[in-house]
N, C-alpha and C positions, 0 to 999 in steps of 0.2 A: 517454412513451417506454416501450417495452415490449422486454423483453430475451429474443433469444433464445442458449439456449443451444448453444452448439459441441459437436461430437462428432470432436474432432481424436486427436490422439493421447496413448493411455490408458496410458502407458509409467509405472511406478513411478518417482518421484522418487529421484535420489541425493542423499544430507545433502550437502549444502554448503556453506559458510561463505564471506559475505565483509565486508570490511570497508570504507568509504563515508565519507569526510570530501565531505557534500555539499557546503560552504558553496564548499570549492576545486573540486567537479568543476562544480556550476550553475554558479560563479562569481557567486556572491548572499553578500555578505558579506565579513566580512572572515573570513580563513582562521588559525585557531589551529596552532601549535606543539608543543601538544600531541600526544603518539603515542595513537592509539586501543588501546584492550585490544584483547587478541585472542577472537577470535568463539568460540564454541562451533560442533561440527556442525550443520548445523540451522537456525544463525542469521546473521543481518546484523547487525554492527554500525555504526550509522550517526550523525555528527554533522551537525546540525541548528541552525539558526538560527529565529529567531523571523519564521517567516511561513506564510502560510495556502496556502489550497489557490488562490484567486484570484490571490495575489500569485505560485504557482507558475507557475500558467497565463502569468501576463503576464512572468514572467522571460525575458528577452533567448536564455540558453541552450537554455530549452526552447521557444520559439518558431522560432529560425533550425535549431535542430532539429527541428522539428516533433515532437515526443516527446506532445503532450497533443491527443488532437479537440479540435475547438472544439465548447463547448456552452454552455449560456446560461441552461440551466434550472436550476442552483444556483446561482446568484449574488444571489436572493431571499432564500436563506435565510444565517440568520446564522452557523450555523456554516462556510459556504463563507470566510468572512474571520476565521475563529478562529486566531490566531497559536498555534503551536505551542511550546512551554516549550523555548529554546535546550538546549542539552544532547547528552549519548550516548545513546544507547538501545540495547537487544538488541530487534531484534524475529524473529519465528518467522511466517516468509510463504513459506507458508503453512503452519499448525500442522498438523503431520503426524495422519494419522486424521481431520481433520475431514470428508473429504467424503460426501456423500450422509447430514449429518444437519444437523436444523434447528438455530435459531439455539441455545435451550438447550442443545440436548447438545453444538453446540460449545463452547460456553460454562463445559462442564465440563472441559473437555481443556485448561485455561489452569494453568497454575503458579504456583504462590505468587510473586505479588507480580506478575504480567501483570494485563494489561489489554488489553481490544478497543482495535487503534489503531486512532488518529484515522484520517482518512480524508487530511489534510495530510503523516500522518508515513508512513503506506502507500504516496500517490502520491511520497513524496520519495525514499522507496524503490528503486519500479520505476521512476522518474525514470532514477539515478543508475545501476540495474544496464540500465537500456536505451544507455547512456552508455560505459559498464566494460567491457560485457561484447558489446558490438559488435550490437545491438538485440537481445539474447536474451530469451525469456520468461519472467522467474521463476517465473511463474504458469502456464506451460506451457499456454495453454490454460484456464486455468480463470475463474473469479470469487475474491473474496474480501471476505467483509464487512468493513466498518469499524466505528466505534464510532457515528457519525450516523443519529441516527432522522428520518424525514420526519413531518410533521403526520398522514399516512394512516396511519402504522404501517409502513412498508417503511422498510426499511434501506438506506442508501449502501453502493455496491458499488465495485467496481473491478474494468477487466480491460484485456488488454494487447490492442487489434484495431487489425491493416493494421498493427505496429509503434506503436503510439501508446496510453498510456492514455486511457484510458476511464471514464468514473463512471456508475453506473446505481443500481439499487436494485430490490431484494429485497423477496421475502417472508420472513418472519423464523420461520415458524411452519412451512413448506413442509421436509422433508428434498430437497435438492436434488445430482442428483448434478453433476459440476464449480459447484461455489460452498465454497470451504473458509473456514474462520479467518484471521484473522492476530492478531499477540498480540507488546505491545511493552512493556519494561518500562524504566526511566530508569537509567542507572547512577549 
């Protein structure tokens, strides 16, 4: 599969912030009582249940939504079924400044204590704001890498097309312009 890139609309991003109890919008799981902190500019805070990016796919909400392409070529590999660490996260999707540089120099625009997310806690992401926010594009158009490397060296991607995510993958070594960060950290 080879990805081309869009030349949609190049409009600056406004910080936004929102906040995502997945387990009650998928309806996958049982739903906690808990209140989530509140977001910083910039970021999603998103709670999270223990499942992968497979068990996303085949979730009942995002199937009668149609929210995910059907594809078929992760599902060989093992981290397509990597359960995700229940929990809150902040994640920054996409990390402001990152576009049009490769995977290193995004990799320097990460904050104390971020990490490249997963590619399960990414799609749960643009899941739930395609859900919230009446199929809007957080990613406006762009890519965003994840933390999964493929055997070749290209990195798992993600992008929001025809309303639905999408998984692809990268060149990790290329400065590419629409392909940014994302960057999650556990509260």
């Amino acid at each position: 599969m080879s990805i081309s890139l869009r030349r949609l609309d190049q409009k600056k991003s406004q910080a936004s912030f929102y906040s995502y109890d997945a387990v009650a919008i998928l309806f996958f799981g049982e739903v906690s009582p808990d209140p989530l902190p509140a977001p910083s500019p910039g970021e999603v805070v998103i709670r999270v249940g223990a499942w992968s990016l497979a068990d996303l796919r085949a979730c009942e909400t995002v199937v009668m939504y149609n929210f995910m392409r059907v594809q078929d070529w992760y599902y060989k590999y093992p981290w397509s079924r990597a359960k995700l660490v229940p929990g809150v996260y902040r994640v920054r999707l996409p990390v402001p400044e990152s576009n049009c540089k490769n995977f290193a120099g995004q990799k320097n625009l990460l904050l104390p204590g971020e990490e490249v997310t997963p590619v399960a806690l990414a799609a749960t992401v643009l899941l739930c704001h395609l859900k919230q926010a009446a199929g809007k594009d957080l990613l406006e158009s762009n890519w965003t890498r994840c933390a999964e490397v493929l055997p070749d060296g290209l990195r798992v991607a993600l992008d929001i097309y025809e309303g639905r995510v999408s998984v692809g993958r990268l060149h990790d070594g290329l400065p590419r312009e629409f392909v940014r960060m994302s960057a999650a950290r556990k509260c």
